[in-house]
DORO-70582 format. One record per residue (C-alpha): residue in one letter; x, y, z. Coordinates in pm, whole numbers, plus 50000, padded with zeros to 5 digits. Example, Ala and Ser with C-alpha at 12.3 -4.5 7.8 and 13.67 -1.06 7.14 Angstrom:
BEGIN
A512304955050780
S513674989450714
//
This chain:
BEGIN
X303147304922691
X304537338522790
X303277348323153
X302717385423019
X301647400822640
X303637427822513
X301227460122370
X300347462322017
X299607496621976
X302947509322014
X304927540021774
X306587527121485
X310587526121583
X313297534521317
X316747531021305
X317517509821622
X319407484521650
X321127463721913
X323967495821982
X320947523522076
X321797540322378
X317867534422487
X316367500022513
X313287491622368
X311617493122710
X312517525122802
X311597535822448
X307447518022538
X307857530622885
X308777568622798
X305647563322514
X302937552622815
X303847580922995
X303437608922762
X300917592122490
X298637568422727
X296637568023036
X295167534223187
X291637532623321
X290527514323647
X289997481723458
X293607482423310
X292457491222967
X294657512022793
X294017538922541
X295947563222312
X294947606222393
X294917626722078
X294977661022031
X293407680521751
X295707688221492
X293367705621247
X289907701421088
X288957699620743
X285517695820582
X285507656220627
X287837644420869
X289647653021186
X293457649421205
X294827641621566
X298477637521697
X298617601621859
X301747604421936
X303547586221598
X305407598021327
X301957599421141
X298687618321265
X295517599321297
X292337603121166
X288527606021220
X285417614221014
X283747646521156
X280667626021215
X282517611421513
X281767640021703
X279147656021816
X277677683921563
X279607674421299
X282517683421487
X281547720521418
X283207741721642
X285657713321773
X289197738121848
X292547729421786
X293997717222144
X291047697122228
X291767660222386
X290017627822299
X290837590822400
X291467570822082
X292607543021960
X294127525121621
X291727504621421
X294507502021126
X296227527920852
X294767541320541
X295667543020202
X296657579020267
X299227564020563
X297267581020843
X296307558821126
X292317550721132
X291167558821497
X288367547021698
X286637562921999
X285837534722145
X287527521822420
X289847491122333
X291487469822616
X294957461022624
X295457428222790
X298967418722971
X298077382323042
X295287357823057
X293207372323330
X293007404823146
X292217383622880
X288967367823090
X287847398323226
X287827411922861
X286027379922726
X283467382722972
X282947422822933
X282747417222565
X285427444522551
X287017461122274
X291227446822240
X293617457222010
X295717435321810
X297657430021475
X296687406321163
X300127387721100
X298317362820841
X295497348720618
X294997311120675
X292277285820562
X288927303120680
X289987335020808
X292947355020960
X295577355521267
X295617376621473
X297967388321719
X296577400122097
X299387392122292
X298947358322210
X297947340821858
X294287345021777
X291827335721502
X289647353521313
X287177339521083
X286667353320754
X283217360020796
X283697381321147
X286567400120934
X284367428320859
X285417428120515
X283867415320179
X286267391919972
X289757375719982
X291357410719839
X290387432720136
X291177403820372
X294807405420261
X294887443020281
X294157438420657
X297287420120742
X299987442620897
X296957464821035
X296337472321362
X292667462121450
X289957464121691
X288327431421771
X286127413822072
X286977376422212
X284417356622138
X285987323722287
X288787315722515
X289537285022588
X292837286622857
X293427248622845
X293697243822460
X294897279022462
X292357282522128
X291537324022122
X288647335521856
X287757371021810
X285447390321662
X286057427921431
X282737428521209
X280587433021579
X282687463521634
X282957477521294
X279187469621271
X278457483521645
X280597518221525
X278367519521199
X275337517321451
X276737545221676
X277707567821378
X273947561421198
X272167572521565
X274277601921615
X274017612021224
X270127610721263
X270497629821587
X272307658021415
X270077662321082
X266797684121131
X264587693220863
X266047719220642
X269367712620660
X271597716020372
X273927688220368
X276947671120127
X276077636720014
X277397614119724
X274957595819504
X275427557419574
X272997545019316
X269997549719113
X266257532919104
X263507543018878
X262237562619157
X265307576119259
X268747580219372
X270347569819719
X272667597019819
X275347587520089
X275327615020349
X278877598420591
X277397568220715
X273287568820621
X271817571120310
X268937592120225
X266457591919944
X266267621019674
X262857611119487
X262467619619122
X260137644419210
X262297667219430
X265287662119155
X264107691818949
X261527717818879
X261327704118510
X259837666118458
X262267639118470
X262167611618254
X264537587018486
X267127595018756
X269687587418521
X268417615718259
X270007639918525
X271997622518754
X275427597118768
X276557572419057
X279337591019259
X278467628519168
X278497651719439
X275387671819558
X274497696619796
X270897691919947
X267567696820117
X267367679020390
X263157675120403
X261777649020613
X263837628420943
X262637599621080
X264977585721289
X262407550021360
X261897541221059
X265677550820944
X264277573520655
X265727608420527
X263767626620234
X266237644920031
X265437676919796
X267487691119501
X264847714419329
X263947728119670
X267827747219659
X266167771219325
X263337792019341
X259867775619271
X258977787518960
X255477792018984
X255647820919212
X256257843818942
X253967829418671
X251397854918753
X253387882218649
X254917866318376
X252127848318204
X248967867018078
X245717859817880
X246047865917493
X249527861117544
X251667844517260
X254177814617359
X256837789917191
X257047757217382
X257857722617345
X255547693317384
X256377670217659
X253547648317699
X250717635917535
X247057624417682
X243987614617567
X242457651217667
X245247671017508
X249047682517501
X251317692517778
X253777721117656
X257057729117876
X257117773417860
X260187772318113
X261657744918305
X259187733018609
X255987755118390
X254117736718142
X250287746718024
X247647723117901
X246467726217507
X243137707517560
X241977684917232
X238947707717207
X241467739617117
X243947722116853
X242017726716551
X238757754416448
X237847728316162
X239297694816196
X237497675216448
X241017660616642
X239897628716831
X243347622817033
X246687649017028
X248537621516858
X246477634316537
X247987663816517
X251517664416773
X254087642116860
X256567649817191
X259447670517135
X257467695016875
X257667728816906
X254287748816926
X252857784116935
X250217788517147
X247737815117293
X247337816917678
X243807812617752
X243697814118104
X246437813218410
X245697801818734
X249077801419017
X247217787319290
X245947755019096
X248937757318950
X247297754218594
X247917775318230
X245507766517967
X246727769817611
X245027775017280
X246577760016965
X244257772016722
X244147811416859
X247687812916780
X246837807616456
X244207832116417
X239977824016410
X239717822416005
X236437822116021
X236767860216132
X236957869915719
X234837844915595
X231587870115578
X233467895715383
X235327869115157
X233157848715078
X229577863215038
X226537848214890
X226847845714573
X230317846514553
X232357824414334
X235417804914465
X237977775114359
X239247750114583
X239777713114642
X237517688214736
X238807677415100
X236267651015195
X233697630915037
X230477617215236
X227257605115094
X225527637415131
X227667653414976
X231447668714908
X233557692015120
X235957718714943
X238607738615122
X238047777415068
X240707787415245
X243117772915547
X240447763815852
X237547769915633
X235267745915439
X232267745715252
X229857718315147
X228537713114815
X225327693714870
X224927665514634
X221707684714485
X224297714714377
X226677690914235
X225047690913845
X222347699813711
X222287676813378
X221717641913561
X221117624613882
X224347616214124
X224087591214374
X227477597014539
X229417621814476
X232407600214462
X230757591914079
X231887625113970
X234767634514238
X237497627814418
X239517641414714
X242117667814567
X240057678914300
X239937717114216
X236327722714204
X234477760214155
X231587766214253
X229257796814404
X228327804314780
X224407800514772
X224297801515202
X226437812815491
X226447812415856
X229137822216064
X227807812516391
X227747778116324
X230997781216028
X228357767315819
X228937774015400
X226597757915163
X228027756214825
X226997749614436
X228667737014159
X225567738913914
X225067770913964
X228487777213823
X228557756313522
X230267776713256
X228287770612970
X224917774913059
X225187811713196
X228027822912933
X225607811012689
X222427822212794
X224147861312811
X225837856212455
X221957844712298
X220527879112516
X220727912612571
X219717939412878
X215647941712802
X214527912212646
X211047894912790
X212297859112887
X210287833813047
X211157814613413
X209937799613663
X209957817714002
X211417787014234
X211967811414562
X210477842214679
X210617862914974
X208997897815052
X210587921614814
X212717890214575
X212537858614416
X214817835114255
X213527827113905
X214947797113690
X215847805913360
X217137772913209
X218967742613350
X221277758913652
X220467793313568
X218917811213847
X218847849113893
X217117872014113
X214297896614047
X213047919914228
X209587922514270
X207707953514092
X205417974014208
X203247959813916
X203587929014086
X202557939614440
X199447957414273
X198757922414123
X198487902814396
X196857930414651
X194037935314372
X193817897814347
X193307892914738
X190337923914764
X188687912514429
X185027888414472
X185507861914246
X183347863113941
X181977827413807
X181817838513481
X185237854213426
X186507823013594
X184807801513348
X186227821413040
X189797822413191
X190147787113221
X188477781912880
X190927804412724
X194007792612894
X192827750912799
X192637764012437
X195687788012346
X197257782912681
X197177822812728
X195117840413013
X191557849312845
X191027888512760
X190647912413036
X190727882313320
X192367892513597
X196527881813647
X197767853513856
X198777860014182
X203187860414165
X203897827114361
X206567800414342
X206237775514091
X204657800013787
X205947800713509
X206397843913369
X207577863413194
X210697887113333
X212857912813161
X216437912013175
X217657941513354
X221347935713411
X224127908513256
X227497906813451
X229607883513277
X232317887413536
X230407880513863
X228147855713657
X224597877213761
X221967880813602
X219407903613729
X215387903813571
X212147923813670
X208557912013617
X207507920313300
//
């Protein structure tokens, strides 16, 4: 066993051989002089100078034929502001696949013989030395004298990277020394583990809220993505990816891609770092107010669907609610799903804008136009219309008069020749169906419908058998102050307008005393020939008597007829 252990961390020597002028010695001693300086304990450490500084690493001149290097987050601040010039002790930890030396600032000892190599055991001090092999279970190493390394305190993962590391120049600690069986074990993941440690503290130190800081994504979770910022990771949470909803980090994001960030939240105990992309782009809702108005028409897409109504997407990181309630004027829509699907795109009506809640209510059916706005001047009593049947209940059948409006044909006003228990005996759904408007109320976007009233034959009959002025008889079914509706014949109604013969009638019949006698002699009469008696007095005009009217007007075309009491 050698008394003394020759350096490892010595410059590479070319081209010399046994004939150079300079011996190796004076070659290691003229390198000490100029490239080293030893510290009170012996140790012995390489000074590098700044060579330059680029946006990851720091390139020093060690001394060698090759610079070294160091990741900015070595130093303090980032090594912002670190000059060209400046002086740091270093030392080799191996090369790179680049060929520059990988430094350390930690201080590495350098024993020369086996008291250095006790005092270093029992400081737990960084040494230097060089892995000349992989053996069964781990590495040698070479510290002056032969060491081993066991795989698992290699620092490094599988049997690949272990054989990368012989050749290199290492840091390591002794972890046992035993000077009688001269059996040496060291140590490199403690360092490499203990540098990791020091670069995490001083990384946390350095990052304050609101930084904007380089990081690499390192990998994706449903709830996120990791991003590597040199040495700690932080978290960039699907919600602070984007303005716009994201499905799943990976609808927007890829392991390895580059990103410049937020930093938004620091805490150094628990070892957390809250990342934000969207927070880099103006928050969109701070113009909405001046962008979005009330009665305002907008093209969006659906993006969501709930069981109160549709979420539409007007720009990205802005959507609006259409609630079920303002989908449809006439279809009663229990869910969205009835009427949209996501990815549609709508037209809508802005109802209402509100920045501060951060809320846009949308109207389907306004963008469409209130059809119900027409209906009055359309469709007017007594109007006649064509349409299909849309729905059939037991009460009766609804026909589509136009797009958004309905009407309901009773199952009384269905015929007037029998008796109809359903009206699925005589319809069915897509049936084209006319039939006259007998009531209307817009308020409630009520229309009550007939089909009797409408029935071809009856009324195109009844006008072909009479002419304007002929004494008919009906009986008066409605009446109100100054008309009634009179029933000429099976479905044919009309309207007459009371005369002033009529009004006289009943006023004289109100003042008059009734008379026993001419009582007697009416009802006599009217049992016999079933004609009022001579000179009794007229019936009061009420529903359900049976006159006698004179046509006053036959329209063919709008299907009126028009009498007057005769």
């Amino acid at each position: 066993m050698p008394n003394e252990i020759t350096p490892t961390s010595l410059p590479p020597v070319e081209n010399t051989t046994e004939s150079s002028t300079e011996s190796f010695g004076d070659l290691l001693a003229q390198f000490e002089h100029s490239h080293s300086h030893k510290t009170e304990d012996g140790a012995k450490q390489l000074e590098g100078i700044v060579v330059t500084v680029d946006a990851e690493s720091v390139y020093l001149d060690i001394g060698f034929k090759t610079e070294g290097i160091l990741p900015r987050t070595a130093f303090e601040n980032n090594a912002e502001g670190l000059a060209a010039g400046s002086k740091f002790p270093v030392s080799v930890k191996g090369r790179n696949p680049e060929g520059y030396y990988e430094l350390s600032r930690i201080h590495v000892a350098q024993p020369k013989d086996w008291s250095s190599l006790e005092e270093a055991f029992a400081q737990k001090a960084a040494v230097s030395g060089v892995v000349t092999a992989v053996v069964k279970g781990g590495l040698t190493v070479d510290i002056g004298m032969r060491a081993f390394m066991p795989a698992s305190r290699s620092g490094v993962r599988d049997a690949a990277e272990m054989e990368k590391l012989v050749g290199q120049e290492i840091t390591c600690r002794i972890i046992k020394l035993d000077t009688e069986e001269e059996d040496v074990v060291v140590d490199r993941r403690v360092l490499v583990e203990e540098q990791a440690r020091v670069l995490e503290q001083s990384r946390y130190a350095e990052l304050k809220e609101g930084d904007i800081v380089s990081g690499q994504v390192r990998s994706l979770a449903s709830y996120g993505a990791f991003v590597d910022l040199g040495g700690i990771d932080g978290l960039l949470h699907i919600s602070d990816i984007s303005w716009s909803r994201v499905g799943t980090p990976e609808d927007v994001l890829t392991v390895g891609q580059q990103l410049q960030l937020k930093v938004l939240k620091v805490e150094p105990e628990s070892k957390r770092i809250s990342l934000g992309l969207k927070q880099l782009e103006a928050e969109p809702w701070e113009a909405v107010g001046e962008k979005y108005k009330e009665g305002q028409r907008i093209t969006g897409s659906v993006t969501r669907l709930m069981d109160f109504g549709a979420f539409v997407e007007l720009e990205p990181g802005i959507e609006g609610l259409i609630h079920v309630s303002e989908m449809s004027w006439v279809q009663k829509v229990r869910k969205p799903s009835d009427l949209l699907k996501s990815g549609d795109t709508v037209d809508a009506m802005v109802l209402s804008v509100s920045p501060a809640e951060r809320r846009i209510s949308l109207g389907l059916k306004q963008a469409l136009g209130d059809p119900w706005a027409e209906v009055p001047k359309k469709f007017p009593v007594g109007a006649a219309i064509e349409g299909p049947v849309t729905r059939l209940m037991k009460f009766g059948a609804f026909v589509e008069l136009a797009e958004g409006v309905e009407g309901l044909v009773h199952i009384s006003e269905i015929s007037a020749d029998k008796r109809i228990n359903h009206p699925q005996d005589v319809l069915r759904v897509g049936e084209v169906v006319k039939a006259q408007v007998i009531g209307l109320d817009p308020e409630k976007r009520q229309l009550r419908l007939s089909m009797k009233q409408l029935i071809p034959t009856g009324f195109a009959e009844y006008m072909e058998e009479h002419k304007v002025g002929d004494v008919v008889s009906g009986r008066v079914v409605e009446q109100s102050a100054d008309s009634a509706i009179v029933e000429l014949g099976d479905g044919i109604r009309v309207t007459c307008l009371k005369s002033a013969k009529a009004a006289v009638e009943a006023k004289s019949d109100s003042g008059a005393a009734l008379d026993l006698s001419s009582l007697t002699s009416m009802l006599n009469a009217r049992w016999k020939t079933g004609a009022p008696a001579a000179g009794s007095q007229p019936e009061p005009f009420g529903v359900g008597q049976v006159r006698s009217f004179r046509l006053v007007k036959l329209d063919p075309e709008a299907q009126q007829i028009e009498v007057e009491l005769a």
